[in-house]
Kinemage of the C-alpha trace (Angstrom):
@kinemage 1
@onewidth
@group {chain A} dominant
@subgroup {mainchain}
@vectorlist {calphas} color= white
{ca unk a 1} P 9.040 -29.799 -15.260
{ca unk a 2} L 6.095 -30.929 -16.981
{ca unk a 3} L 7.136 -35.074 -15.661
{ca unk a 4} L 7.163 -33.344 -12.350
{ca unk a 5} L 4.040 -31.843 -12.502
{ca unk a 6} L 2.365 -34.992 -13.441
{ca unk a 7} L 0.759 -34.703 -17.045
{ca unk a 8} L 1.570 -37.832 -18.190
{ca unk a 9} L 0.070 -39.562 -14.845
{ca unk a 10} L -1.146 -38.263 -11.354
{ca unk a 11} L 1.398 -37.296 -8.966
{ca unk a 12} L 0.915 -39.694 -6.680
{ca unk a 13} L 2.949 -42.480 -8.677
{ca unk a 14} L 6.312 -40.224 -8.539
{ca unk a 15} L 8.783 -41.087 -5.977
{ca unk a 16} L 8.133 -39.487 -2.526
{ca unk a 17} L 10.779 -36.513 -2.510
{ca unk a 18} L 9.035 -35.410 -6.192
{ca unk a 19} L 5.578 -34.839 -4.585
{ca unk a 20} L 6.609 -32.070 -2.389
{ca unk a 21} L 8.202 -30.576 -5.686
{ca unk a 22} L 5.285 -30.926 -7.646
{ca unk a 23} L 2.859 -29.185 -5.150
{ca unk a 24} L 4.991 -25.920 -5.609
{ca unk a 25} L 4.095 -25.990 -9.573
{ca unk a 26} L 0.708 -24.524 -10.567
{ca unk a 27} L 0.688 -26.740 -13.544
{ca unk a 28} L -0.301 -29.854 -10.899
{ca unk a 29} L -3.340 -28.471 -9.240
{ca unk a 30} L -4.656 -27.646 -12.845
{ca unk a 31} L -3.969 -31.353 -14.215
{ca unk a 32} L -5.842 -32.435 -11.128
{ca unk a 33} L -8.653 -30.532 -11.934
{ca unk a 34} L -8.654 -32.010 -15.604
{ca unk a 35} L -8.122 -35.258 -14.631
{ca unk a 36} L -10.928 -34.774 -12.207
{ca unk a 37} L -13.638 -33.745 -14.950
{ca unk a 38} L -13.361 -36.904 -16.483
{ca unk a 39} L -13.658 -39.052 -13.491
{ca unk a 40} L -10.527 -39.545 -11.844
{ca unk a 41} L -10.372 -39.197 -7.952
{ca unk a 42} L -8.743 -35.533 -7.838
{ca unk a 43} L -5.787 -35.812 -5.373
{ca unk a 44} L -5.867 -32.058 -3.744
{ca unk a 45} L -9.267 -29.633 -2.273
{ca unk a 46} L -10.191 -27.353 -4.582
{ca unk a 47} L -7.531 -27.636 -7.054
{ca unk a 48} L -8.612 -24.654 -9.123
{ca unk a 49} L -8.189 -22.172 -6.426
{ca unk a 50} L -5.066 -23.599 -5.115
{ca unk a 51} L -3.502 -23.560 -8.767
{ca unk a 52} L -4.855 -19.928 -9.417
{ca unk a 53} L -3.873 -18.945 -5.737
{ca unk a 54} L 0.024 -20.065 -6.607
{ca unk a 55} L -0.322 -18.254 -9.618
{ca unk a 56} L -1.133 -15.049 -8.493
{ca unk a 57} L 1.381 -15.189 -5.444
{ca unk a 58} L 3.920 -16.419 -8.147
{ca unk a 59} L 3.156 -12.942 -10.129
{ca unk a 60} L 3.582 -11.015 -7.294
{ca unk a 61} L 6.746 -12.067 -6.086
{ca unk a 62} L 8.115 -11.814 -9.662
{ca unk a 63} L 7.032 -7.947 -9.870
{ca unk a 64} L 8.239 -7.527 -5.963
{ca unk a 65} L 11.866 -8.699 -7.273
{ca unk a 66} L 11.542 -7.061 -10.723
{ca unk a 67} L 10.856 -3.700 -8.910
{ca unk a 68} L 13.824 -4.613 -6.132
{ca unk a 69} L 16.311 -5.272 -9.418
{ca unk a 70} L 15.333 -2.113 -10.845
{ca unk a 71} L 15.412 -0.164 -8.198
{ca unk a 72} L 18.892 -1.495 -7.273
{ca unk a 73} L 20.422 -0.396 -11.220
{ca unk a 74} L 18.952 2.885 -10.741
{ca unk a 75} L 20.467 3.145 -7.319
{ca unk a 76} L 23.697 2.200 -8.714
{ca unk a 77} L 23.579 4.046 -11.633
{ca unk a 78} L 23.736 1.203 -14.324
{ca unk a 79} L 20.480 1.528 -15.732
{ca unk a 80} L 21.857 4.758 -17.239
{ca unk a 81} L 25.462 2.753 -17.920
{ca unk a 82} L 23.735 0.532 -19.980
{ca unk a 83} L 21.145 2.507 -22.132
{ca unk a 84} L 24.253 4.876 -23.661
């Protein structure tokens, strides 16, 4: 994950399927913005916000399919199968 996301060098030198990989992962946009602070061309606009923005949406759609799961157990009934 972390070769993918480009910390040891910038995205741009991975193969061209891997880019398209790599902008899914938060990690990238924030290594860009590093990188960038020491005088490196960043590769993306705004990296902060786009790394923050895929963050957030990342949290939400965890709790959307955390609240779906649980809701499904209590449906069924083993959320009270598996607490006795």
């Amino acid at each position: 994950m972390l070769l993918i996301a480009g910390i040891y060098y910038p995205v741009s030198q991975l193969p061209p399927p891997l880019p398209v990989i790599a902008s899914v992962i938060p990690l990238t946009y924030f290594l860009d913005a590093f990188r960038s602070r020491f005088g490196f061309t960043p590769e993306y606009v705004a990296p902060l916000m786009r790394g923050f923005g895929l963050s957030a949406w990342y949290i939400v759609a965890a709790h959307w399919v955390l609240q779906k799961a649980i809701h499904g157990t209590r449906r069924n009934g083993l959320m009270l199968k598996l607490s006795a």
